[in-house]
C-alpha positions as a printed NumPy array, in Angstrom:
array([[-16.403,  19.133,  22.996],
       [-19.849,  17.992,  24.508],
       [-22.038,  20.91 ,  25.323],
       [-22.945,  21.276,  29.217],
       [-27.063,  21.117,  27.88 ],
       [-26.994,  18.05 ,  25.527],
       [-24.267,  15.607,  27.101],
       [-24.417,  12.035,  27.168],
       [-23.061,  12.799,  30.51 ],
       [-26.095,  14.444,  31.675],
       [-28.301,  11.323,  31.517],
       [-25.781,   9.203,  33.468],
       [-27.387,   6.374,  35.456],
       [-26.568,   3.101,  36.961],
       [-28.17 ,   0.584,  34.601],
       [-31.829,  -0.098,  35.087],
       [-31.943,  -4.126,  35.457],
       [-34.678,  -5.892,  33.899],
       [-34.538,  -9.719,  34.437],
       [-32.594, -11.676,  31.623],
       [-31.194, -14.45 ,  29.981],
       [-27.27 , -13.51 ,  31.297],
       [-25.722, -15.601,  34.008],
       [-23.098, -13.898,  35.821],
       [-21.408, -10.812,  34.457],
       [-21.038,  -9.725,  30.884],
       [-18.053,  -7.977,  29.836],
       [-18.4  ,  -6.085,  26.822],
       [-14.922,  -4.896,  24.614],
       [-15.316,  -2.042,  22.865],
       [-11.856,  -0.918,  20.868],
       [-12.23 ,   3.149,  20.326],
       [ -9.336,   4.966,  17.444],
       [-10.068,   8.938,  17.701],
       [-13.75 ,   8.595,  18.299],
       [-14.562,  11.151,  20.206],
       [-17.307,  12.508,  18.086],
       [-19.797,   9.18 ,  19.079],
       [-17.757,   7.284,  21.652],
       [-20.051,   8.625,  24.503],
       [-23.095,   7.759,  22.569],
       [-22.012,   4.23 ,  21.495],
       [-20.965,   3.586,  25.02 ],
       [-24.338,   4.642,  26.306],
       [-25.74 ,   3.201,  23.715],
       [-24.597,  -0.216,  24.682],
       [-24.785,   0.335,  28.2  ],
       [-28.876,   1.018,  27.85 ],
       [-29.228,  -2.428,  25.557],
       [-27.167,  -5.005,  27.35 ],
       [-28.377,  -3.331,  30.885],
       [-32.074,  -4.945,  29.328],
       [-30.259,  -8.439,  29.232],
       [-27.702,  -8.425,  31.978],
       [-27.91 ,  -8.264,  36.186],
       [-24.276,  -7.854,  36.199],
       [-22.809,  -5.558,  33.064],
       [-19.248,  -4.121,  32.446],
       [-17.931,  -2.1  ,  29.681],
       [-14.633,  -1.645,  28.663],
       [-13.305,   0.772,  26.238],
       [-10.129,   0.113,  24.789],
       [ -7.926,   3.56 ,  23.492],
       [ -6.369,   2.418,  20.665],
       [ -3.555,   4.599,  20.67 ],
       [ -6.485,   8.13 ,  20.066],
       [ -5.035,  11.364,  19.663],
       [ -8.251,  12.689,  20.08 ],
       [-10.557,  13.016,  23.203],
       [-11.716,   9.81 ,  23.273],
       [ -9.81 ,   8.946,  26.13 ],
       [-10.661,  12.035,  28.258],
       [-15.037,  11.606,  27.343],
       [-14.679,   7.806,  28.348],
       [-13.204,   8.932,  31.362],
       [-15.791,  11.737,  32.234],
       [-18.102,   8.799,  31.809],
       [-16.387,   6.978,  34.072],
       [-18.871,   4.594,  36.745],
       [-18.767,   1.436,  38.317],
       [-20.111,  -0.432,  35.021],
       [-17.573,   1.459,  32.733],
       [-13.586,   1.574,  32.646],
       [-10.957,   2.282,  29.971],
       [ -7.868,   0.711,  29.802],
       [ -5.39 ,   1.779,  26.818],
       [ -1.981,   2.563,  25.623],
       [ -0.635,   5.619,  23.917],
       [  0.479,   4.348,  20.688],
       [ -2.   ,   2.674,  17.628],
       [ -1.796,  -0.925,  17.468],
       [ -5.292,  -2.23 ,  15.753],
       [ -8.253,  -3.696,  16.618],
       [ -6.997,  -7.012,  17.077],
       [ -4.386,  -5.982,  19.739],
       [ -7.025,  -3.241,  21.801],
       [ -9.414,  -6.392,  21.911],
       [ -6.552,  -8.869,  23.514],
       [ -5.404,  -5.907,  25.921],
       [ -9.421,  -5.396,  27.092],
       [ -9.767,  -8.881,  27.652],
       [ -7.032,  -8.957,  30.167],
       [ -9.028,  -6.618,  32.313],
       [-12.423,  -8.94 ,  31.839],
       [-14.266, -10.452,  34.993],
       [-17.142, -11.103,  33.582],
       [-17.488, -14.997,  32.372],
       [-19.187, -14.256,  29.472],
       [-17.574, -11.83 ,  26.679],
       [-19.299,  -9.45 ,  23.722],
       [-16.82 ,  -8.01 ,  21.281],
       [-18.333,  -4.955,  19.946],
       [-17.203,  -2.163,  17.628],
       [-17.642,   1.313,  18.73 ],
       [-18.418,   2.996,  15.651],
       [-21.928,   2.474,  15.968],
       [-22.649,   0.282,  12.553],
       [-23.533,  -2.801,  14.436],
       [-26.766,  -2.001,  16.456],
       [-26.783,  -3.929,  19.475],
       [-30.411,  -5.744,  18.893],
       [-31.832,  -8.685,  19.796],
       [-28.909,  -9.312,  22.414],
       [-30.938, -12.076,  24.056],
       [-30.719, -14.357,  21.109],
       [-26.947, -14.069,  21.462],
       [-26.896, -14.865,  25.518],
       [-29.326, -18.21 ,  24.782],
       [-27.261, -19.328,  22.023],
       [-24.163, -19.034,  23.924],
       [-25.426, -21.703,  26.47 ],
       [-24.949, -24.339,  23.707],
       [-22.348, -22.857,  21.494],
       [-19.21 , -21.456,  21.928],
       [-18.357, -18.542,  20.   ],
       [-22.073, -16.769,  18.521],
       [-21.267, -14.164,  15.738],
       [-23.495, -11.737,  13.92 ],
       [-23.412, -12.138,  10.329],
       [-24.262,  -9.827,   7.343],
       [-25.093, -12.594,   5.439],
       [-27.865, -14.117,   7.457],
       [-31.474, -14.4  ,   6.004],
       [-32.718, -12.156,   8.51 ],
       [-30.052, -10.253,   9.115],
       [-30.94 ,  -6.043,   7.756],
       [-27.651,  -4.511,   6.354],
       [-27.107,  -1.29 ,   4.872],
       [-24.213,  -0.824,   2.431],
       [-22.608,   0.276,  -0.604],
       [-22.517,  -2.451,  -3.478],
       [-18.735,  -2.028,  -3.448],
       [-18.027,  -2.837,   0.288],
       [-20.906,  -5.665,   0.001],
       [-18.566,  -7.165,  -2.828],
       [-15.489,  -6.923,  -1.59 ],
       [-16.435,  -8.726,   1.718],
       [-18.13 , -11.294,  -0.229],
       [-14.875, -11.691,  -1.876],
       [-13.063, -11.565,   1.282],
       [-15.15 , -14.418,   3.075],
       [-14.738, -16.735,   0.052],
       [-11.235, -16.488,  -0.193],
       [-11.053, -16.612,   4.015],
       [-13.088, -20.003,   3.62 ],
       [-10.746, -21.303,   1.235],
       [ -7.631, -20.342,   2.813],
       [ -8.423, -21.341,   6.332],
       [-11.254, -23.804,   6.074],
       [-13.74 , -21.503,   8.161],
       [-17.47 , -21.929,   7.496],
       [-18.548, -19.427,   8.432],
       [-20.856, -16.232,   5.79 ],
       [-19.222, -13.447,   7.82 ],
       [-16.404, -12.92 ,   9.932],
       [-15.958,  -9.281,  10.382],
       [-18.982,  -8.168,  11.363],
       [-18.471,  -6.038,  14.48 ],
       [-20.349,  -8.121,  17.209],
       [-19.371, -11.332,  18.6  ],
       [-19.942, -13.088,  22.108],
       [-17.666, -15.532,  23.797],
       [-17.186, -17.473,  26.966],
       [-14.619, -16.33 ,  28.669],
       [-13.047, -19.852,  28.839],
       [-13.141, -19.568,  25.4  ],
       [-11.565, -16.848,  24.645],
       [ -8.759, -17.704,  26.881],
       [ -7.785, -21.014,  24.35 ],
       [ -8.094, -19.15 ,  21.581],
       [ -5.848, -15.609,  22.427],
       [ -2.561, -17.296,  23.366],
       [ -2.373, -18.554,  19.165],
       [ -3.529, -14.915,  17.665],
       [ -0.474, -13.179,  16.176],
       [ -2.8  , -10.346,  13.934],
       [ -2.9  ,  -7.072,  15.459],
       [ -5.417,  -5.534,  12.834],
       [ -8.336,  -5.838,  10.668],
       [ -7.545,  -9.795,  10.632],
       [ -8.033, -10.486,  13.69 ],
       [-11.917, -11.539,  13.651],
       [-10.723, -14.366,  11.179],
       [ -7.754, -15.409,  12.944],
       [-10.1  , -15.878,  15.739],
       [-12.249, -17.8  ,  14.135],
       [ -9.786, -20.26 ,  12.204],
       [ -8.391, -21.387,  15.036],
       [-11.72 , -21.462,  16.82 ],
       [-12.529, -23.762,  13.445],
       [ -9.08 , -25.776,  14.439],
       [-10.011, -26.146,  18.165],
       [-13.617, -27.904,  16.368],
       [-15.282, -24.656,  18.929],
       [-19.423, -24.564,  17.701],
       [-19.77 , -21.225,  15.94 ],
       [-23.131, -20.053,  15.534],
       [-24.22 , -17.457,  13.258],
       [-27.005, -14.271,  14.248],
       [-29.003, -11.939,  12.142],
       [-27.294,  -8.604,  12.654],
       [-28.199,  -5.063,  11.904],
       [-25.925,  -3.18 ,  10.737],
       [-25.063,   0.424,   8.52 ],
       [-22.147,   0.471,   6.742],
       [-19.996,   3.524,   5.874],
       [-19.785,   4.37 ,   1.895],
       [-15.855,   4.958,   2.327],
       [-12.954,   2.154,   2.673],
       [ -9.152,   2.068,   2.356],
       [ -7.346,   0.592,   0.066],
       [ -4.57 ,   0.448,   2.416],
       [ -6.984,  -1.717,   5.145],
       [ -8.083,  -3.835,   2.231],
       [ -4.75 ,  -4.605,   1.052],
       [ -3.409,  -5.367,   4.593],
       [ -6.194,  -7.603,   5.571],
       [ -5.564,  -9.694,   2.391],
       [ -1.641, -10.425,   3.205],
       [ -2.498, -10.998,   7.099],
       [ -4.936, -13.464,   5.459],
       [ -2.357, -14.842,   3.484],
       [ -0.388, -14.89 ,   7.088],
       [ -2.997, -16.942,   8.734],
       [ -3.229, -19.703,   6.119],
       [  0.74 , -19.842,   6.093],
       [  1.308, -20.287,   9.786],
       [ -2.391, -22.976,   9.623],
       [ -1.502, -24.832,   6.405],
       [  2.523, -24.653,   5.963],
       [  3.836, -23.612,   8.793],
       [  1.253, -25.988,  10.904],
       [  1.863, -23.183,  13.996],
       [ -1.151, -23.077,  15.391],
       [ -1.76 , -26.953,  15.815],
       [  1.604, -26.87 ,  17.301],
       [  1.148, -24.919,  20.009],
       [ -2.872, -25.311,  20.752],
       [ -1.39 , -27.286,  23.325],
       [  1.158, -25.221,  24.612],
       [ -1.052, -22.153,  25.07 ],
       [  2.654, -20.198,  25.722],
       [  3.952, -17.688,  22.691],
       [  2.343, -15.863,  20.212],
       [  3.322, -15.903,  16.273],
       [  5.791, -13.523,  15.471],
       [  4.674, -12.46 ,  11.99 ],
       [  7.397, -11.659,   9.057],
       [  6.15 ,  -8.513,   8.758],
       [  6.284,  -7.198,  11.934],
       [  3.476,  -4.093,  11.298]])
């Protein structure tokens, strides 16, 4: 529970607005699963960085499915800036980020995780790129990018992105870092073909952002990585990667309906 002395919620302001790069409003997605130990903070958090950068700022939190109190210390935090939208039942990150994007009015989009690894720096690098590229992602692997992680989660993505590359044809060092940004009109081409509801979903995204010939642009990132992973998450991002190349190279899905814009995959394994 947050203490009545040292809450988040006891600092609550409307965003102090410096002049920045942003035209229009920024939406920022930020998928929560039982965070309520830093979910205030993160949200504040983001709220004091992109308020630097933005004249018109939105947040949305996403409840994956908690059965914590995430939902209930989003909604004490509650302002004109911040809503939460949610469901009551886990479906992944891929699926929270879809359902947040149908409550988006801002035209330009950030995609950020809310477990505080990915610090929000140097936004305004992101908001001038975006005027000539597409899709702008942070990257672990850039040269100036400062990461902080175990040598066996710096491995296995490694591995992950070169398989992902050779799978789907993506170029790009790092796909599941946990901050992207997006134009909204974008992000609408690309959502109608993305079947996986998980930890897949960032390179998903990006294949058939890769397929659609979007410009990707890669950003230095900082970011602090957790010592622990699942063997469960690592196995299930593998066979949704296996998924993705199926329905791209076999199945030719998604350059069958980039046109159509109308159904959404229905995987074989429906998890």
């Amino acid at each position: 529970m947050l203490s009545s002395t040292r809450s988040p919620l006891n600092h609550l302001r409307e965003p102090q607005i410096v002049e920045g790069f942003a035209d229009g409003r920024v939406s920022v997605i930020m998928p929560a699963f039982n965070e309520a130990s830093y979910i205030a903070k993160s949200v504040l958090e983001a709220r004091d960085r992109f308020s630097l950068h933005c004249g018109d700022l939105e947040i949305i939190v996403v409840n994956d499915g908690s059965t914590d109190d995430t939902e209930k210390i989003v909604s004490r935090l509650a302002h004109n800036w911040l809503r939460i939208v949610g469901y009551r039942i886990n479906q992944g990150k891929g699926f929270a980020i879809k359902k947040g994007f149908y409550s988006v009015t801002g035209g330009t989009v950030f995609l950020l995780d809310s477990d505080l690894e990915v610090k929000t720096k140097e936004l305004e690098q992101y908001l001038i790129a975006l005027k000539s590229s597409d899709i702008v992602i942070g990257s672990k692997r850039h040269p100036e990018s400062q990461v902080r992680t175990p040598v066996v989660r710096s491995f296995l993505s490694i591995g992950f992105n070169l398989l992902e590359r050779l799978l789907t044809g993506v170029k790009a060092t790092d796909t599941q870092a946990g901050l992207k940004a997006i134009n909204s009109a974008t992000l609408y081409r690309i959502l109608p073909l993305l079947s996986v509801k998980k930890y897949a979903f960032d390179a998903e995204l990006l294949t058939v952002a890769t397929l659609l010939n979007l410009r990707i642009k890669e950003l230095p990132v900082e970011i602090d990585l957790k010592a622990t992973f699942n063997v469960k998450q690592v196995f299930r991002m593998f066979v949704d990667l296996l998924g993705i190349a199926y329905r791209l190279r076999v199945r030719k899905w998604y350059q069958k309906n980039s046109l159509l814009m109308s159904s959404t995959y229905d995987p074989i394994i429906p998890w």
